[in-house]
VEXDRENKOL-207735 format. One line per 4 residues: for each residue x negated, y, z negated of N, C-alpha, C. Coordinates in Angstrom, 3 decimals, always signed. Layout:
BEGIN
X,Y,Z,X,Y,Z,X,Y,Z; ...
//
This chain:
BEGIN
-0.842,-1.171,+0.000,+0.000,+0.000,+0.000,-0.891,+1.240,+0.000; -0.163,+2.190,+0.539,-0.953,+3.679,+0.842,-0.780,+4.730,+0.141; -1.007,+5.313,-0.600,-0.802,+6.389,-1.049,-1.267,+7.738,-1.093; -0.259,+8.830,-0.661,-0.953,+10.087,+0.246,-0.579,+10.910,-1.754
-1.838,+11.625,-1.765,-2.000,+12.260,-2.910,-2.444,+14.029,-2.198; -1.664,+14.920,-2.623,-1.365,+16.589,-2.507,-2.181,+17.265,-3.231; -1.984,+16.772,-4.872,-2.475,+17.243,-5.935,-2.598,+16.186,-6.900; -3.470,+16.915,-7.934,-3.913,+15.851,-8.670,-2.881,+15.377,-9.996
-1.634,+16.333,-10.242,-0.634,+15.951,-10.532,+0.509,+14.270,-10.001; +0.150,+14.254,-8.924,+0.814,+13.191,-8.082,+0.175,+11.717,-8.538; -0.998,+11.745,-9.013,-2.009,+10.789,-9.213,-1.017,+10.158,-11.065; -0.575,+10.863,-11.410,+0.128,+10.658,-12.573,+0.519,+8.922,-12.200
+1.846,+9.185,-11.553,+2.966,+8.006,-11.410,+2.401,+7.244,-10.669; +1.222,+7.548,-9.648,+0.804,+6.148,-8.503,-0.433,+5.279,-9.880; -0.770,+6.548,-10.677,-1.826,+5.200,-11.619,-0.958,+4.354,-12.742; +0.005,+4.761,-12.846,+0.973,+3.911,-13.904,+1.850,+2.876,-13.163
+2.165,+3.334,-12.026,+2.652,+2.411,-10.909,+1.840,+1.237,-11.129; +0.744,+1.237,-10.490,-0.214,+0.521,-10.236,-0.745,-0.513,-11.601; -0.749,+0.310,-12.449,-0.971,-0.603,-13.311,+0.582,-1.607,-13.792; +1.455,-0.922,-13.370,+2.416,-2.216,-14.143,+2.598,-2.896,-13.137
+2.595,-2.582,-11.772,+2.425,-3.842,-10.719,+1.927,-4.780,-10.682; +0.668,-4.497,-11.662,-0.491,-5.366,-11.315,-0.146,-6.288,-12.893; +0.582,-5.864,-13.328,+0.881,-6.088,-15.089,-0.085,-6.400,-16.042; -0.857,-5.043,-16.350,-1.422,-4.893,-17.062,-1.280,-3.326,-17.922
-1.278,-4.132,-19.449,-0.907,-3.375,-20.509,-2.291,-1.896,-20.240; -1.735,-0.734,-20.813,-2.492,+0.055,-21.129,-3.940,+0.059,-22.050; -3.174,-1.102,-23.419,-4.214,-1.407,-24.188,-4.949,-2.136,-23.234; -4.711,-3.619,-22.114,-5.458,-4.366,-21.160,-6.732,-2.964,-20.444
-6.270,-2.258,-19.772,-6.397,-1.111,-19.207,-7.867,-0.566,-20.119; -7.414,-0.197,-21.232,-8.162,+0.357,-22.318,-9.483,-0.338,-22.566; -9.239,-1.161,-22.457,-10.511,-2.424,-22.879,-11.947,-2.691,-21.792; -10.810,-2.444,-20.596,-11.547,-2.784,-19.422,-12.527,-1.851,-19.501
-12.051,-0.391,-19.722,-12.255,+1.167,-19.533,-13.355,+1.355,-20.470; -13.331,+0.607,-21.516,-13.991,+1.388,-22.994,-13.148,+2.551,-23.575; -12.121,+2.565,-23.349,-11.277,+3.046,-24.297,-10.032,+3.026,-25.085; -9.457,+3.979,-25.305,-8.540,+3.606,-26.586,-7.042,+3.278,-25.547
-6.048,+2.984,-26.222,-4.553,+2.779,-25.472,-4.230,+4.508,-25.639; -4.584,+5.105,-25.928,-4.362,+6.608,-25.853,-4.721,+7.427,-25.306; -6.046,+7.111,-24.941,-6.816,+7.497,-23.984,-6.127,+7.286,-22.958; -5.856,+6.053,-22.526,-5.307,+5.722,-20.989,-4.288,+6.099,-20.865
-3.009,+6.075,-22.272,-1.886,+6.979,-22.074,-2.209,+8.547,-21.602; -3.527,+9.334,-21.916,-3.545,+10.449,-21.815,-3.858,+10.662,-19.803; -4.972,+9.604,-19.801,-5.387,+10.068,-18.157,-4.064,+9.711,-17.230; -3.236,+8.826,-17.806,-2.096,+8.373,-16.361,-1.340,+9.405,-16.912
-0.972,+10.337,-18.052,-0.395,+11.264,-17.849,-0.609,+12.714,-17.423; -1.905,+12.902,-17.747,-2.850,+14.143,-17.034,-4.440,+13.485,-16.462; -4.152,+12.828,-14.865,-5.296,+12.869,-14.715,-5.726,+13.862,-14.186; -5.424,+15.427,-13.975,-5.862,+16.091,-13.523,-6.974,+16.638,-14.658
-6.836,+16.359,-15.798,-7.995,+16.915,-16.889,-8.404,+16.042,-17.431; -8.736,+15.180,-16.758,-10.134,+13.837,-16.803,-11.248,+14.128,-15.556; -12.062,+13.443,-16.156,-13.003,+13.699,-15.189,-12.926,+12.797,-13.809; -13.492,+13.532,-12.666,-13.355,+12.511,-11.863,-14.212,+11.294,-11.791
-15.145,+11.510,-12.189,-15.614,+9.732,-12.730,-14.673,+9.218,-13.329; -14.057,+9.375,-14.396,-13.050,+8.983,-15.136,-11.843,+8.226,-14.488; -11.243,+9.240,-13.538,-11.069,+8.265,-12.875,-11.133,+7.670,-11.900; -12.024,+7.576,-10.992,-12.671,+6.619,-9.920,-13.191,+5.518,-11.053
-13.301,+5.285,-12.467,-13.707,+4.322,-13.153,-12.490,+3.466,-13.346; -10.995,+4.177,-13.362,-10.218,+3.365,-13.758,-9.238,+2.828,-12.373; -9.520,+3.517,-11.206,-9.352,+2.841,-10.032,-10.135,+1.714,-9.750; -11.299,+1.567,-9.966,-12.196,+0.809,-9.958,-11.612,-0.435,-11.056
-11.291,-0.221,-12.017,-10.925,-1.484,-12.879,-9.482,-1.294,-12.650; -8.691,-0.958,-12.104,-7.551,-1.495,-11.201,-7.742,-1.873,-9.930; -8.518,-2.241,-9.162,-9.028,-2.662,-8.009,-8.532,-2.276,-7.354; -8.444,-0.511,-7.362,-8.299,+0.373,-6.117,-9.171,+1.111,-5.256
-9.284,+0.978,-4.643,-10.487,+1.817,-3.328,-9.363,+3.448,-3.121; -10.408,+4.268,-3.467,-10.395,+5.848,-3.170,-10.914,+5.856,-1.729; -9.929,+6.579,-0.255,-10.135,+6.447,+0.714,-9.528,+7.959,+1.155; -10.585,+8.554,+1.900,-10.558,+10.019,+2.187,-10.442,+9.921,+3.260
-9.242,+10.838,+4.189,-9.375,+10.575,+5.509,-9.179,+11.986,+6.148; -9.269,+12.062,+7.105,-9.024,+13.373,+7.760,-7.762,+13.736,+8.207; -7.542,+14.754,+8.148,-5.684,+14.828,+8.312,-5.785,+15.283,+10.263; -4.677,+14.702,+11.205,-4.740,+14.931,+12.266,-4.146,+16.428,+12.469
-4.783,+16.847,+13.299,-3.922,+18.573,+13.496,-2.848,+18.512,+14.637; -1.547,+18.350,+14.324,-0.462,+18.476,+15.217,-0.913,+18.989,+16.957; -0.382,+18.390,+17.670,-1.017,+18.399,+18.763,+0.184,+19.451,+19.529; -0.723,+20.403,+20.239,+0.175,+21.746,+21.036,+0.693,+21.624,+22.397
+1.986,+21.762,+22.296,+2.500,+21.623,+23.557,+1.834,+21.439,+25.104; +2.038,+20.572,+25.892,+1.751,+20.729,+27.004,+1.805,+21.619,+27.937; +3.279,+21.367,+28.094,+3.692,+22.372,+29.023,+5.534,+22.814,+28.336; +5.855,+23.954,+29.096,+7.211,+24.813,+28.858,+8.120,+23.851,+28.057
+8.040,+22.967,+29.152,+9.110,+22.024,+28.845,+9.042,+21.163,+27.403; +7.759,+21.107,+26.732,+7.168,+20.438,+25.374,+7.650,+21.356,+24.419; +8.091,+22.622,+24.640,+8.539,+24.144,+23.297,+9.761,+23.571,+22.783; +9.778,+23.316,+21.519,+11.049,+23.282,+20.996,+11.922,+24.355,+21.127
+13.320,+24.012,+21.721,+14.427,+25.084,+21.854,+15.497,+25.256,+20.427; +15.949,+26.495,+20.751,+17.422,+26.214,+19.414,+18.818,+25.785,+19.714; +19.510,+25.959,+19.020,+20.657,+25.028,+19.232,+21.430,+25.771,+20.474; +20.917,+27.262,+20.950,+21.656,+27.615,+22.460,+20.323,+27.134,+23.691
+19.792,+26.623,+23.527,+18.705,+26.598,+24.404,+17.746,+27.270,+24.551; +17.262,+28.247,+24.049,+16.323,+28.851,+24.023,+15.095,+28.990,+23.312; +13.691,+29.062,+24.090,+12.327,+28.704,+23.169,+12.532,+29.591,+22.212; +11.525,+28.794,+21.186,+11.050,+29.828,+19.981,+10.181,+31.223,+20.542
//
């Protein structure tokens, strides 16, 4: 599965996702990590104020791969006929 991340807010619900998919407890989680069940409650609820080692460590002990890709840039009309019209026919 893929997951497109905006901000680092979004990373919240796909790392808690992930871990109960995979069904493993927070304390499980914790152990793996070297840390506490509070700790891990804290990063799946703000991983934006963890470090990013932090978590590329706990993707890593959820056996997730961090994959950066390039976003495609919408491709520009050909020709006249490619312009989106409005609902009387006429280009933008």
């Amino acid at each position: 599965m893929e997951y497109r991340i905006a901000i680092a807010q979004q990373l919240a619900g796909v790392l808690r996702s992930i871990r109960k998919e995979k069904h493993i407890t927070q304390q499980q989680l914790g152990e793996r990590l070297g840390l506490s069940q509070r700790m891990v409650a804290k990063l799946e609820a703000h991983p934006e104020k963890a470090s990013f080692e932090r978590v590329l460590h706990a993707l890593s002990a959820l056996e997730i791969d961090l994959v950066l890709k390039e976003r495609k840039a919408p491709t520009p009309p050909t020709s006249r006929n490619d312009i989106p019209k409005n609902s009387e026919g006429d280009t933008w």
